[in-house]
C-alpha positions in Angstrom: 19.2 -12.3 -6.5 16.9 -10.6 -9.3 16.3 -7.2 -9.2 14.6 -4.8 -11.2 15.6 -4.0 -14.6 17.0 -1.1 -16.0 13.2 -0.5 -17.7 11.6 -1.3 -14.5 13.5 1.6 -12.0 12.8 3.7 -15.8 9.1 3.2 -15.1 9.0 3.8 -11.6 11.0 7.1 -11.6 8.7 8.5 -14.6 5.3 6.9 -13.2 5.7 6.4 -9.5 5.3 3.0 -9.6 6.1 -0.5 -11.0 4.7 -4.0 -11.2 6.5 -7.1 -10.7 4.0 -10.0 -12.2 4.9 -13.6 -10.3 7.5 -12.8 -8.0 5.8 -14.5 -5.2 5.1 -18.5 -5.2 1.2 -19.5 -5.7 1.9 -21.6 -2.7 3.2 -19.2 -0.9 -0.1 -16.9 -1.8 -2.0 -19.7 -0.7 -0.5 -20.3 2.6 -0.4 -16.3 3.4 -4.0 -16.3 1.6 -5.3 -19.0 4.5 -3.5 -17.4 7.6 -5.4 -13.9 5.9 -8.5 -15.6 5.6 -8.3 -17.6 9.2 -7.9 -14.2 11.2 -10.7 -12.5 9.4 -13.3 -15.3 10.3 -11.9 -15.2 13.6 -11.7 -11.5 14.1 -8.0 -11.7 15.2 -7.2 -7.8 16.9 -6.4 -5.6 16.2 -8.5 -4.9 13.1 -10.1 -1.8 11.7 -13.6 -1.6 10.3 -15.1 -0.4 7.4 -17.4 2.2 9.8 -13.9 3.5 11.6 -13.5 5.4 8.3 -16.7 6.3 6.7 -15.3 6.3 3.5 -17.9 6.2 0.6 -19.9 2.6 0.9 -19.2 2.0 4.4 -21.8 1.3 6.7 -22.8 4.8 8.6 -21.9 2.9 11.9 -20.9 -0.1 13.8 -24.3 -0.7 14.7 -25.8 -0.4 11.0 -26.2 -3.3 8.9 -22.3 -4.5 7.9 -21.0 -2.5 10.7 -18.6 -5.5 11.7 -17.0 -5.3 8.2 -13.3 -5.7 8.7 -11.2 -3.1 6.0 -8.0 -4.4 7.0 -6.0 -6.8 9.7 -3.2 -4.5 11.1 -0.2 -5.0 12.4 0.8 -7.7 9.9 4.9 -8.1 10.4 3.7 -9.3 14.5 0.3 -11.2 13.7 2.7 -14.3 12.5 5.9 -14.9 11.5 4.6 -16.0 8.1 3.5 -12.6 7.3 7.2 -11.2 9.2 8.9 -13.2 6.7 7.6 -12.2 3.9 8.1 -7.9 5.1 11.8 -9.6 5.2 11.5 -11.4 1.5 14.8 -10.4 -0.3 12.9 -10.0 -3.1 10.9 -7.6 -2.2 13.8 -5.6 0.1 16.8 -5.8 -2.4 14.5 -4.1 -4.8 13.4 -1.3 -2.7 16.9 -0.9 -1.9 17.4 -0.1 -5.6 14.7 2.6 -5.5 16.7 4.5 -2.9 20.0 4.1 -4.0 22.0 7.5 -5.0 21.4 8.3 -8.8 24.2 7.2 -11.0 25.7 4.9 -8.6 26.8 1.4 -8.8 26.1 -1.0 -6.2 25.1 1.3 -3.9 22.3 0.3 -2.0 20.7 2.2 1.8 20.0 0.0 4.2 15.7 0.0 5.0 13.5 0.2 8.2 10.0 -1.5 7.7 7.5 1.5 9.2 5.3 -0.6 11.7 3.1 2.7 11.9 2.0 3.2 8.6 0.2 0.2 6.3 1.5 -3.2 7.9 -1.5 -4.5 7.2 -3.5 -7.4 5.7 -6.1 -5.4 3.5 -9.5 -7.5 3.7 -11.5 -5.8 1.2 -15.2 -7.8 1.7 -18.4 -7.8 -0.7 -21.1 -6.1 0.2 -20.1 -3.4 2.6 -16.5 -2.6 0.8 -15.6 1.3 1.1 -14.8 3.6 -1.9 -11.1 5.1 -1.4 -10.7 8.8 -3.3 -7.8 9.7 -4.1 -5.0 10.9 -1.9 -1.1 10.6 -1.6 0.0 7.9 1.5 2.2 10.5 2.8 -0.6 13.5 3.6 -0.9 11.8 7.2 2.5 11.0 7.8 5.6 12.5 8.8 9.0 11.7 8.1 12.1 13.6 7.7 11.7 13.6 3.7 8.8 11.7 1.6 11.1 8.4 0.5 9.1 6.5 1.2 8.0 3.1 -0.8 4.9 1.1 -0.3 5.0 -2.9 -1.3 1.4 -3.8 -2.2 1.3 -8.1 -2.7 -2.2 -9.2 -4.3 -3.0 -13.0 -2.6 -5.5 -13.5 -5.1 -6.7 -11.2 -8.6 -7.1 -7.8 -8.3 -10.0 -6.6 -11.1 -11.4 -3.7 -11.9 -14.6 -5.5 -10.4 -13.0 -6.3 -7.1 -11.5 -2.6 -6.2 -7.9 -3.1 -7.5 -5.9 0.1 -7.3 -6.0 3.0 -9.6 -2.9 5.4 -9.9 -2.3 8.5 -11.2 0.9 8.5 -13.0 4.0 10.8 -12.5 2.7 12.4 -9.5 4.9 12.1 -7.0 7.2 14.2 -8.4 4.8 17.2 -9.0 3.9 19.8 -5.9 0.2 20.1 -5.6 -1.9 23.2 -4.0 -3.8 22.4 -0.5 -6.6 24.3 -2.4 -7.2 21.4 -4.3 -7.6 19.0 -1.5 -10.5 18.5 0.9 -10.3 18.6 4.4 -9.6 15.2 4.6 -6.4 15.4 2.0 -8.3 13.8 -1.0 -8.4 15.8 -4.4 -11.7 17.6 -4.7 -13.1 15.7 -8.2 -15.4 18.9 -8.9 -12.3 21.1 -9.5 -11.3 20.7 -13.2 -8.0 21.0 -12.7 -8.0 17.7 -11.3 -11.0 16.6 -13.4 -8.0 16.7 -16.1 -5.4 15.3 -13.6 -7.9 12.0 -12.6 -8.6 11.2 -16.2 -4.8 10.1 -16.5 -5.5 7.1 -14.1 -4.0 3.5 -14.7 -6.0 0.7 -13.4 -3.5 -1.5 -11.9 -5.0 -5.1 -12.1 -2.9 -7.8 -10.3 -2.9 -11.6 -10.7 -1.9 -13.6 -7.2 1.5 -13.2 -6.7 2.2 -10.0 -8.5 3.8 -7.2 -6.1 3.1 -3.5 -6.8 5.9 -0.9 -5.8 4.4 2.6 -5.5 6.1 5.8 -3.9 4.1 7.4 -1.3 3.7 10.8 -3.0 1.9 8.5 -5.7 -2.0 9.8 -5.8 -3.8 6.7 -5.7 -7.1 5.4 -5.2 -9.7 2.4 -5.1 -13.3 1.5 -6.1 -15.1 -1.1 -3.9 -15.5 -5.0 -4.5 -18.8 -6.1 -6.6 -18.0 -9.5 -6.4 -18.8 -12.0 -4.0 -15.5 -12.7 -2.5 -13.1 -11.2 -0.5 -9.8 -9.5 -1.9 -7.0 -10.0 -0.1 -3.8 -8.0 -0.2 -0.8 -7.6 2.2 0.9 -3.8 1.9 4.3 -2.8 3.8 5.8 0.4 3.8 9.9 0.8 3.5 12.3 3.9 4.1 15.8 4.5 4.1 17.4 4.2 7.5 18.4 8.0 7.4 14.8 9.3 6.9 13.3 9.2 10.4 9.3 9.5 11.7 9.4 13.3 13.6 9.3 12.6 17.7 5.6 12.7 18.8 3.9 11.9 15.8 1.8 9.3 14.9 4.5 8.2 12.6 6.6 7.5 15.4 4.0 5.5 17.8 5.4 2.7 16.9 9.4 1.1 15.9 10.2 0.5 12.8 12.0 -2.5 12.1 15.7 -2.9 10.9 16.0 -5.2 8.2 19.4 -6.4 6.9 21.0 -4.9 4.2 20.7 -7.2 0.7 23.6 -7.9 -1.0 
């Protein structure tokens, strides 16, 4: 079993994230990529639209032109067990395992819950009618004992610049950032300089099929929309450490997470 080198779990604790280029199959892209693209023809529920959210490009409402854009296929670990097996892949658990382990230890790995609540989704981004994502930390809507929190982002097909691959902001999830410099909806206000200064740090973090993405959720991240003609698709799942429980009655609780055998 690979896992990440000692420069990879470097780069993550410095920057917040990490990329692992290849370590998913182009076959198995394809066959994830044509159960992806199967349910968005089809409309497969539960989906959420581009006009739920609003967010900057979106049609204004289900009714205006493009208002039956699909953002993202949720619920991805029960749509098939394709997609389940793959929120299982060893390769992508035993690292995350790594990410969580106690500092300085050797072998020492937590066992990991996949959140069903949060992400778990097939991300659909479509041409034409594709949103505009500011940029926010995962974690501002959800609620957990402590933020560990890791998000697993797989790219089915290339991520560009072009296309709306992510943008990061480096080192960020281990600073504490004023509400003051958040809207109301928990994305950083872009007219304040503070975080005029603070944006113009971004990565762009271009994927080819296959490559997986690993980003904390205290991670400010964001995404421009897709100017191409074809669809992106992604597939992101959110890990924890077994200890780290959603808080009873919130939405990060609504629904179980999933136990997933410890790695060796």
């Amino acid at each position: 079993m690979k896992l990440f080198t000692t420069e990879q779990l470097v780069q993550f604790n410095r920057n917040g994230y990490v990329v692992v280029p290849g370590l998913v199959t182009p076959s198995e892209c394809a066959r994830m990529m044509a159960l992806a693209r199967d349910h968005l023809t089809r409309v497969v529920p539960p989906v959420e639209y581009e006009a739920d959210l609003g967010y900057p490009g979106a049609p204004a409402s289900k009714a205006a032109p493009g208002g039956h854009t699909v953002r993202r296929l949720l619920r991805a670990y029960t749509r098939d067990p394709l997609f389940a097996a793959w929120g299982k892949d060893p390769r992508a658990v035993a690292r995350v395992q790594q990410l969580f382990a106690p500092p300085g230890s050797t072998g020492v790995r937590p066992a990991l819950v996949l959140l069903q609540a949060h992400h778990n989704s097939v991300m659909t981004k479509q041409p034409g009618f594709s949103s505009e994502t500011h940029w926010h930390q995962d974690i501002r809507y959800w609620s957990y004992a402590r933020p560990a929190l890791v998000s697993v982002w797989l790219a089915l097909g290339n991520e560009t610049a072009e296309n709306g691959c992510l943008m990061l902001l480096p080192g960020t999830h281990t600073r504490e950032f004023d509400t003051a410099r958040m809207d109301d909806a928990q994305f950083l206000r872009p007219e304040l300089p503070a975080n005029q200064a603070l944006i113009a740090t971004r990565v762009l973090a271009p994927l080819a099929a296959g490559d997986v993405l690993f980003f904390h959720a205290r991670t400010f991240h964001a995404a421009g929309r897709n100017l191409t003609q074809e669809t992106k698709f992604s597939i992101v799942y959110t890990y924890g450490p077994d200890d780290n429980p959603a808080r009873a009655g919130s939405r990060s609780a609504a629904h179980k997470e999933i136990a997933l055998d410890w790695i060796a």
